[in-house]
C-alpha positions as CSV (number, residue, x, y, z in Angstrom):
1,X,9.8,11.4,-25.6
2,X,10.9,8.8,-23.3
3,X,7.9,7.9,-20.3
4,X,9.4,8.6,-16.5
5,X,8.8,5.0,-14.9
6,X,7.5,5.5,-11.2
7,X,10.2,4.9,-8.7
8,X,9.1,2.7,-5.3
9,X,9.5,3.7,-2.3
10,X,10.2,1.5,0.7
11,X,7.2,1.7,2.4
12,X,3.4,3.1,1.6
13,X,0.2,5.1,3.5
14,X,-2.5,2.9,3.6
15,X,-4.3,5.9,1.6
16,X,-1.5,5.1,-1.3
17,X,-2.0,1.2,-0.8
18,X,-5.5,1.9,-1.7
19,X,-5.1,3.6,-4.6
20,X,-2.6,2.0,-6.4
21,X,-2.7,-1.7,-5.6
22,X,-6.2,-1.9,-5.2
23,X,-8.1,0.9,-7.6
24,X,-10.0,1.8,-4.8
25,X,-12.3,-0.8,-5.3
26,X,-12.5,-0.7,-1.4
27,X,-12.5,1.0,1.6
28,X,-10.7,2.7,3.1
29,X,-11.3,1.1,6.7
30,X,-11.6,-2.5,4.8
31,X,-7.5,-1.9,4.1
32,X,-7.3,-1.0,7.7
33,X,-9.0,-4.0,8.5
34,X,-7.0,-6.2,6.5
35,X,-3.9,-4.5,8.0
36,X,-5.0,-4.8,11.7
37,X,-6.2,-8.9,11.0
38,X,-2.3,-9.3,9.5
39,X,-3.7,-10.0,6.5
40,X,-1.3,-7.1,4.9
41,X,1.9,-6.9,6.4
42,X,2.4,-3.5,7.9
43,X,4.8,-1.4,10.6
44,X,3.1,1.0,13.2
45,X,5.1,4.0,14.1
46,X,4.1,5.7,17.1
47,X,1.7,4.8,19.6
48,X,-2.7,5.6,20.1
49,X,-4.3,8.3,17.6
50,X,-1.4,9.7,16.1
51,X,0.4,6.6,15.2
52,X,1.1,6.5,11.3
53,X,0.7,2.7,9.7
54,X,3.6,1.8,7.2
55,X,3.0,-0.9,4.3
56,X,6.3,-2.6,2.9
57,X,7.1,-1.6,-1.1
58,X,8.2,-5.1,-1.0
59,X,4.2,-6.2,-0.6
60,X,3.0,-3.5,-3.6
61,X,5.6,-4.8,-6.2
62,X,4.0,-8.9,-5.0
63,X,0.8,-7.3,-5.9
64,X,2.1,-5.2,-8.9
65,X,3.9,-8.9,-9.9
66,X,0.6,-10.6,-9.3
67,X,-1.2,-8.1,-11.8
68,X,-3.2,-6.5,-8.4
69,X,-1.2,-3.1,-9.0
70,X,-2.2,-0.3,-11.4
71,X,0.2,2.7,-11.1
72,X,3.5,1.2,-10.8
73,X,5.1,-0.1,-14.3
């Protein structure tokens, strides 16, 4: 039986950042940190406490490339 190969999507939760680039080998507000210091790029939509933060697919397939990323084949 052939395997189903993960499709990616164009952008990622923090949550789902988390998990599959980083094992969750961190936090949760570490990631958020490292979003809000530019260190990950990232799109806010919305504005104050229910704004939703976007991660590019474009930075988990440079991690995935980079051997960071566990989840994605």
């Amino acid at each position: 039986m052939e395997q189903k190969k993960k499709e990616m999507k164009a952008c990622y939760t923090p949550e789902e950042v988390l998990t599959l680039v980083f094992s969750n080998q961190i936090s949760l507000a570490t990631l958020r940190q490292a979003v809000r210091n530019g260190e990950i790029p990232s799109t806010r939509l919305g504005e104050g406490t229910r704004s939703k933060i976007l991660i590019p697919g474009k930075y988990v397939l440079e991690m995935q490339k980079k051997g960071y990323c566990v989840g994605l084949e």
